[in-house]
C-alpha positions, 0 to 999 in steps of 0.5 A: 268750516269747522275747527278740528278740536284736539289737532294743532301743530303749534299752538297758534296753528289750528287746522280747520277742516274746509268742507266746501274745497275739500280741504284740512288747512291751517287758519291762514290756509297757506298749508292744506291737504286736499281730497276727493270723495268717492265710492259715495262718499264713503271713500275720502282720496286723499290726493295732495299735501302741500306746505309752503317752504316757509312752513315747512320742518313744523311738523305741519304736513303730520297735524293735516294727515291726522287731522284728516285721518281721524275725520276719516275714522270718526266718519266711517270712510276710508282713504286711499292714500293717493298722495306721496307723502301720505304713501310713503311717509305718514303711513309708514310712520304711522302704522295705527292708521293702516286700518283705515286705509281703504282695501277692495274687497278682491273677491274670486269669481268662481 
């Protein structure tokens, strides 16, 4: 597991990036957005964000995505934001991170 640096929503909250689940957690792991690799692996899925009740008006669910999406970006890999709240609420708040977001190619067989 590798912290990742520059990303904490409060400052005894780090979010750690889970490469074997595939998964960016907070340390206690109650609080964690998980993905899929496609496209070999070089398309990250982000499919679910999930922060406990507990935990929730933290901002947490904002400091996964980021965390995701500069992992993302610093990686070269784009994400298709299967996710809701990736969908419908971090991208439209978010607008910067619309390039990174993954788009086909839809090419005219002519």
């Amino acid at each position: 597991m590798a912290t990742v640096s520059g990303v904490a929503a409060t400052e005894a909250t780090k979010i750690v990036w889970n490469e074997r689940d595939k998964r960016f957690e907070t340390e206690d792991k109650k609080a964690y957005l998980e993905y899929e690799l496609r496209n070999g692996g070089k398309v990250m899925d982000i499919t679910h964000t999930f922060v406990p009740s507990s935990k929730r008006g933290l901002g947490l669910a904002s400091h996964l995505s980021v965390a995701a999406f500069n992992h993302a970006q610093s990686n070269k890999l784009s994400v298709i934001p299967t996710c809701s709240y990736i969908s419908d609420t971090f991208v439209p708040r978010n607008p910067a991170w619309k390039s990174v977001l993954f788009s086909e190619d839809l090419k005219s067989s002519i």
